[in-house]
Each structure stands twice: as C-alpha cells, then as structure tokens.
N, C-alpha and C positions, 0 to 999 in steps of 0.2 A: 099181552105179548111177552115173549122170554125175551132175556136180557141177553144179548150176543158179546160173543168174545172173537176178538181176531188177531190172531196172530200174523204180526206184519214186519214190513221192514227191509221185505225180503222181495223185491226192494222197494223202498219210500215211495214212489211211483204207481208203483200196484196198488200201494194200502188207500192212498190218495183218491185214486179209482174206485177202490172198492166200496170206501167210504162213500162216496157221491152217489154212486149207482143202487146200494142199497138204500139212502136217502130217496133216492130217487125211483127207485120201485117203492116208497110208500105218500109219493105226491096223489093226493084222493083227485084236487082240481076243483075242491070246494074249500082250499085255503085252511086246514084246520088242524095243519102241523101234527098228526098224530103220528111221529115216527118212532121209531123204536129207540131205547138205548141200548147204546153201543159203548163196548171198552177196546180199544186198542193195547196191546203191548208191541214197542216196534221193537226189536232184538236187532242187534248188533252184527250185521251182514258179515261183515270183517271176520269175525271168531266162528259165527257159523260156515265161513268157507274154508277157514284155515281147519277145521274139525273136518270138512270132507275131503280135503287133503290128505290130511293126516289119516282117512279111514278109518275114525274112531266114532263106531257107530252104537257102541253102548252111550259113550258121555253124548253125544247127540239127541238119544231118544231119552235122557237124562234130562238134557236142556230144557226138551219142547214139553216133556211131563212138569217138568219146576214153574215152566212158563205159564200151562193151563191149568196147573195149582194154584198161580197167584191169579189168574183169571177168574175162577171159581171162589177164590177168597174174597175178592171184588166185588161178586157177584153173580156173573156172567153163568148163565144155564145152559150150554155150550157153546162149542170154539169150533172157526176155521181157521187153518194155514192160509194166508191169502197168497200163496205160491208154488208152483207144481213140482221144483226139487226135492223139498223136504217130505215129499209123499212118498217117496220110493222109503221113505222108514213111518208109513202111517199105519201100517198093523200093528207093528211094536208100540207104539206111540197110544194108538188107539185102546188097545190091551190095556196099559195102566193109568189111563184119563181117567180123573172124576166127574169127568161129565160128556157127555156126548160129542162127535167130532164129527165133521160133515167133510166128506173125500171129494176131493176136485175131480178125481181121475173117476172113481162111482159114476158123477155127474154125466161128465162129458159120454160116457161110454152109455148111458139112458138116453143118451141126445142123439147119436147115432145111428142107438138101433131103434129109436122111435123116428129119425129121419127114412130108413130102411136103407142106411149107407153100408157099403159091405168092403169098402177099400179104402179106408184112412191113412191119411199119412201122418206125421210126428214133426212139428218144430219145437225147439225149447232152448234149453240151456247145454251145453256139453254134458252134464252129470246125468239132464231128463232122457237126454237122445240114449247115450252108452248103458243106461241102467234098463229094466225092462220091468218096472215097477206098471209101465200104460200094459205091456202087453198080457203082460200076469193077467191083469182084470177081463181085457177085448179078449183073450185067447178062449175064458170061458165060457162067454159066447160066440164061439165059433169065428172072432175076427182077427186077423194079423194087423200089426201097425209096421205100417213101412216107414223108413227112414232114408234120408236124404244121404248119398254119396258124401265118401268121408271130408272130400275137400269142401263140401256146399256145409258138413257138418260141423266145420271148422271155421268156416267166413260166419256161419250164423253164433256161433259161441262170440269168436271175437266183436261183432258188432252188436251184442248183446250185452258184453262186459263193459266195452270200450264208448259205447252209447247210447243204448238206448232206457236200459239199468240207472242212466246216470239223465234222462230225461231228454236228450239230442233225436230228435227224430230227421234226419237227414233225407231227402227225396230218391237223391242217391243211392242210400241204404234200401228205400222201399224197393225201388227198380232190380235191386239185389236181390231181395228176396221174391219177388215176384214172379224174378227172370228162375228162381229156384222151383220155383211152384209149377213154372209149365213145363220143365223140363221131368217131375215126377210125372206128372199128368202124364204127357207124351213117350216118357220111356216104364213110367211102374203102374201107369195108368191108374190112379189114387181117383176115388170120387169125393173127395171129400179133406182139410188138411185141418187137425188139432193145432191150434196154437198153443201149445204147451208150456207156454212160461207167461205169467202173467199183464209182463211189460209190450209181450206182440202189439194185441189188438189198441194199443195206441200209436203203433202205427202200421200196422195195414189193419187200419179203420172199415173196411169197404166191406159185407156181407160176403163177396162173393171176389173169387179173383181164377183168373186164366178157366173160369167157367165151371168152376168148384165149389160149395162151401165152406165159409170159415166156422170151424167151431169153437168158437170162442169161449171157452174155458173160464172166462172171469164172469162174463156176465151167466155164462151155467150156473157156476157154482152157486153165485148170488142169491141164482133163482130158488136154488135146493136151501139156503140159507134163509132166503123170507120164507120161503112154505114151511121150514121148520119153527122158523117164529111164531108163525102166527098159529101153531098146532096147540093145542088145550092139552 
C-alpha cells in the first residue's frame, strides 16, 4: 500500500472524519488490522484564512507546496487537501507537488456524472460558493453548478464558521439548511446538492434530503484516495 498524506486542519473536524473513514474503508471483517499509514499535517486554519483574506494567493500555494514537501520528507507517496476551499488553488498547487495530489472537486464531479445527474447544486464555505473553481471542472463536462441565493449563501457561511467548523451541530441549523435545499429544488430545480465543504455531511448525515442526493464529497474523495492506495 502507499503511504498517504493529508493535509488537514481545515478544519479539525473534517481531518477527524477523514481519518476514521479511511480507517474504516480498510476494516476486511476478519480482524486483521491491515490499514494503511497515514501522516497528517494539520495547518493552522487561522493564517490560512487570514492569507485568503488578504488575497495572497502566491504565498498560499507556497504554503500548501512547503506542507506536501514535508509530507513527502516523512514519507507520504501522495497528499489530499481534506477540504474543498483550498482547491480553488489545486492546479497551482498541483503544478509544483512532489508527489501526486488527489482533487476533491475531480472526485465528486466522476460521482455525478457516473450517477447521470445533470443539475447539481453547490453548498460550502463563502470562498467555495463565490469562487468557481467546482464550475471550471462540471462546465467541461457539459454541467453548470448552481448556487443557492445570496442570503441562503450567507446563513450557510455564518453557520459554517460560527458552528459547525467548530464541531456544534444544532438541529436548528440542520432544518436551516434543509429548508435551503427545497427551496433550490422547487425554484432551480437541482437534482442532486454537492456538500462542498467537508464539515456538511456531519451534519446533514442523511443520503438523501428534500428528495435529492447528497454528494458527499468526503466520503468521495476518500474513496479516490484508498483506490489510489492501494494501486501498485
């Protein structure tokens, strides 16, 4: 098996997940512990927001290059981001890796168009919704990603920083989003909604909601991250 790098932190929450779940896609069910090693670097959330702030996107892809250098010093035969903001700079990023980078946004958009869904929509962070790093990818296969109305765009940012980032999953909050979900349905007619920030699908847990799929983006990636593992 190759020795995986993940770039996490972004935030605590996601890496947390990520870790279990890739653990947990390599449970056999004959007890015999053959899981893979993993190295984490968790980077400092705080400086990486204040650098997308500041729109300083050389020292950015400067960061996440110095990060998957000491990844590959360590060991690690390639790296994932375990989160869908910093992909909006994964070509640049990708460009100067020493070693292979496995794309959240690739993933999810083979998930997709292997579901045969042709109308997705977009939740994530403020930076994921405003930037159009998912659409770059869906546009060249023929898909648009729609996005949620700027005020629905802006309750999902704040209760994304304010909670759920920070591990709060409030039922309240779900019903929020939820009640966000049918109203794309019912007025953009979406078949289908990306969770695009990693901390979603802990909580709206549920495969399926206002009669849609979740495309759950973490356990995607995961998946593209064991089949690369386990490649010779």
């Amino acid at each position: 098996m190759k020795k995986i790098g993940i770039i996490g932190g972004l935030g605590p929450e996601a890496t947390i997940d990520y870790y279990k779940r890739i653990i947990d896609c390599f449970k056999s069910g004959n007890n015999d512990m053959n899981y893979p090693e993993i190295l984490i670097y968790s980077v400092n959330m705080s400086e990486f927001l204040e650098m997308m702030e500041r729109k300083q996107d050389e020292q950015i892809v400067s960061y996440f290059v110095n990060i998957i250098e000491s990844l590959k010093k360590s060991g690690a035969d390639f790296a994932a981001i375990s989160s869908n903001t910093p992909h909006q700079y994964f070509n640049e990023i990708s460009k100067r890796s020493p070693i292979p980078l496995i794309s959240i946004v690739k993933s999810a958009c083979d998930e997709v168009l292997q579901l045969n869904l042709k109308k997705p929509g977009l939740f994530g962070t403020g930076y994921t919704m405003n930037a159009n790093f998912y659409q770059k990818v869906f546009n060249q296969h023929g898909l648009d990603v729609l996005l949620p109305e700027l005020s629905d765009k802006e309750t999902i940012n704040q209760k994304l920083f304010s909670e759920i980032e920070l591990g709060v999953f409030n039922n309240g909050t779900r019903q929020i989003l939820i009640n966000i979900i049918e109203k794309m349905v019912q007025k953009q007619n979406i078949d289908c909604l990306i969770l695009g920030c990693t901390e979603l699908p802990l909580i709206l847990t549920d495969k399926e909601y206002a009669g849609i799929p979740m495309i759950n983006t973490t356990q995607i990636h995961i998946n593209s991250i064991t089949r690369f593992c386990l490649t010779k």
